[in-house]
C-alpha positions as CSV (number, residue, x, y, z in Angstrom):
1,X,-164.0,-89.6,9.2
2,X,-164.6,-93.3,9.1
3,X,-168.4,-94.9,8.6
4,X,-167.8,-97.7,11.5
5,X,-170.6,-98.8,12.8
6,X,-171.5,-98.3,16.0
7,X,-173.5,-100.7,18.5
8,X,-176.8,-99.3,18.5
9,X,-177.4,-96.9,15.9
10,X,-178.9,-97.7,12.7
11,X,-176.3,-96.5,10.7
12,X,-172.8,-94.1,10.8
13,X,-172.0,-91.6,8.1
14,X,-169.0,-89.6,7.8
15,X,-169.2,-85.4,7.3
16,X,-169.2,-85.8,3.3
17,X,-172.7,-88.2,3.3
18,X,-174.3,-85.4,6.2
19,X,-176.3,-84.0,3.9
20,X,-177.8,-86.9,2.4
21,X,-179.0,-88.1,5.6
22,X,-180.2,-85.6,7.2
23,X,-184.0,-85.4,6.0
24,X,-185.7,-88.5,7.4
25,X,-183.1,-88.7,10.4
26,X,-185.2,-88.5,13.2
27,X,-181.8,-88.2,15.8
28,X,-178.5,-86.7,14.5
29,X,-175.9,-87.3,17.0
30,X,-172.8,-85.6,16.3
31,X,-169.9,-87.3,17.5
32,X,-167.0,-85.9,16.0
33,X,-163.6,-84.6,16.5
34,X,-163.1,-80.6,16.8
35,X,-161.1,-79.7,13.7
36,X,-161.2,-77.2,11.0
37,X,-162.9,-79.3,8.6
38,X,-165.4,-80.3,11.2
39,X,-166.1,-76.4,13.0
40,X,-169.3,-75.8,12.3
41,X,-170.7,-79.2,10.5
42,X,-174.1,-78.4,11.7
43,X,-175.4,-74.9,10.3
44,X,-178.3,-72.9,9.0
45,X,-178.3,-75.7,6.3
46,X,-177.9,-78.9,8.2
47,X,-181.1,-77.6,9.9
48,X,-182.8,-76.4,7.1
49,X,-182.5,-79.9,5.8
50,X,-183.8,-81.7,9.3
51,X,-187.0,-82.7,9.3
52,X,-189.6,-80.8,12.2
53,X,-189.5,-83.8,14.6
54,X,-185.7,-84.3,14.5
55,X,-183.9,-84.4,17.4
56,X,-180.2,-83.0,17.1
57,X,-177.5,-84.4,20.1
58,X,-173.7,-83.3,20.3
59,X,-172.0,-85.1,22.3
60,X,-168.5,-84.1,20.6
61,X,-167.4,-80.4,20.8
62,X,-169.8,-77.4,21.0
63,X,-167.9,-75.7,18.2
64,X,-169.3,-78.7,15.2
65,X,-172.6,-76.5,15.8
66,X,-173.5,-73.2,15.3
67,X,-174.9,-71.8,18.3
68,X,-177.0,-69.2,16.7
69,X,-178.0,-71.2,14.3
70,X,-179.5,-74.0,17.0
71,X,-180.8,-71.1,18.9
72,X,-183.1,-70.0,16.0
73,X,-184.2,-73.5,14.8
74,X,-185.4,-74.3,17.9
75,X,-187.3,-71.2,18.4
76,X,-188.6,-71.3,15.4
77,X,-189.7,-74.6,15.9
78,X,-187.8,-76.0,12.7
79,X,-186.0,-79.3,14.5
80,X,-188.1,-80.8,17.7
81,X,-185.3,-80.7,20.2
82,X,-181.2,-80.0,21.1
83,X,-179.2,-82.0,23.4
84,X,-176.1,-80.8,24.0
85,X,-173.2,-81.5,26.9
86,X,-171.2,-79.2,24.7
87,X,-171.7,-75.8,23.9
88,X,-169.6,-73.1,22.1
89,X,-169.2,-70.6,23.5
90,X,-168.7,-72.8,26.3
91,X,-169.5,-72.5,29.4
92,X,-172.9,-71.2,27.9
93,X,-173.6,-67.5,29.0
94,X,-175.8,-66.6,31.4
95,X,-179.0,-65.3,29.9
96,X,-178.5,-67.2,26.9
97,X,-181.8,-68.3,25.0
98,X,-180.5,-72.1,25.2
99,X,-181.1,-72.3,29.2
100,X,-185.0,-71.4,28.4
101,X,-185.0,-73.4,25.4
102,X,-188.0,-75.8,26.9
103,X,-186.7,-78.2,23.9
104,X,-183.0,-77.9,24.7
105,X,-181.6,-80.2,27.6
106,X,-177.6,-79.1,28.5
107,X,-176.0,-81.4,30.7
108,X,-171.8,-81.1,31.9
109,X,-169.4,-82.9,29.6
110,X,-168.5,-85.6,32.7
111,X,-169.3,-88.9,31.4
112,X,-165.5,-90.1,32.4
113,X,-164.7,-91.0,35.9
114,X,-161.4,-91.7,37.4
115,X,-162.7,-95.2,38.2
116,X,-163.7,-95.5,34.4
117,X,-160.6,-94.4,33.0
118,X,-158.1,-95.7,34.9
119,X,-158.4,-98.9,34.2
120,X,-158.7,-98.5,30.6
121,X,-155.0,-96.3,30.6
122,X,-153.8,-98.7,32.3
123,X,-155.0,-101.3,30.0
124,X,-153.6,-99.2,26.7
125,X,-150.1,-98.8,28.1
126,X,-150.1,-102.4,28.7
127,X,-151.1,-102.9,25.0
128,X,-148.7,-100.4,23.4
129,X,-145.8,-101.7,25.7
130,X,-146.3,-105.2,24.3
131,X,-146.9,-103.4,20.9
132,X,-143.7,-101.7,21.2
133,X,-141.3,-104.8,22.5
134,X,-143.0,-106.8,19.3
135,X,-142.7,-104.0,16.9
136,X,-146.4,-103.0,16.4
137,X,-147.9,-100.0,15.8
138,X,-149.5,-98.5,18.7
139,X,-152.6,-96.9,19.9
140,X,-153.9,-93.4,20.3
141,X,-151.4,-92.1,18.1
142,X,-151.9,-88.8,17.6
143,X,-153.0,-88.0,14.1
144,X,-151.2,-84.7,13.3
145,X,-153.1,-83.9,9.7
146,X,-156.1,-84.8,11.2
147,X,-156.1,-82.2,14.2
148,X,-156.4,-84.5,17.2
């Protein structure tokens, strides 16, 4: 939703400039919150449009992709590669083409540890009390129009 940049990638686009970027991209990683407008941001046509040696990652929520869709691009050899720690439906069926896929990697959606977010709770309540007794706005505020 918002074009931030983000340290180490050459550039952030929000879901309405996909399109334009997506031939020449060599990775598309899809870090975006599960919503309705967002279900399903990478389809037949999103692939269609990625060049041969692209390598799509989504790290967000397995339903921003269409499985199928994926599936068949890959075996078809249409995008180079798929990296997902999401999947939808999710967990991933057994027997499903993606576990064969020799150009699809699925790892678990575990990259936060107690010891890693702890701390940074702890941190945020600190924040938003201080935010509160000063009159602020706080953080994480649930964004109800948004979806999340």
């Amino acid at each position: 939703r918002r074009p931030a940049e983000v340290p180490g990638a050459d550039r952030t686009v929000t879901t309405e400039q996909l399109d334009e970027v997506l031939p020449g991209a060599q990775v598309v990683m899809i870090a975006a919150a599960a919503t309705d407008q967002t279900r399903g941001m990478i389809g037949e046509a999103q692939l269609e449009a990625m060049d041969q040696d692209a390598v799509l990652v989504n790290i967000a929520r397995g339903t921003l992709v269409d499985t199928d869709a994926v599936t068949q691009a890959l075996a078809e050899g249409r995008i180079l590669g798929y990296g997902a720690d999401v999947t939808d439906p999710e967990p991933l069926p057994d027997g499903h083409p993606l576990w064969d896929e020799p150009r699809c990697i699925i790892t678990p959606h575990t990259a936060d540890t107690p010891e890693m977010c702890v701390p940074l709770l702890d941190a945020r309540i600190e924040r938003n009390l201080q935010a509160r007794a000063e009159g602020r706005e706080l953080e994480g505020l649930v964004d109800v129009e948004g979806g999340y």
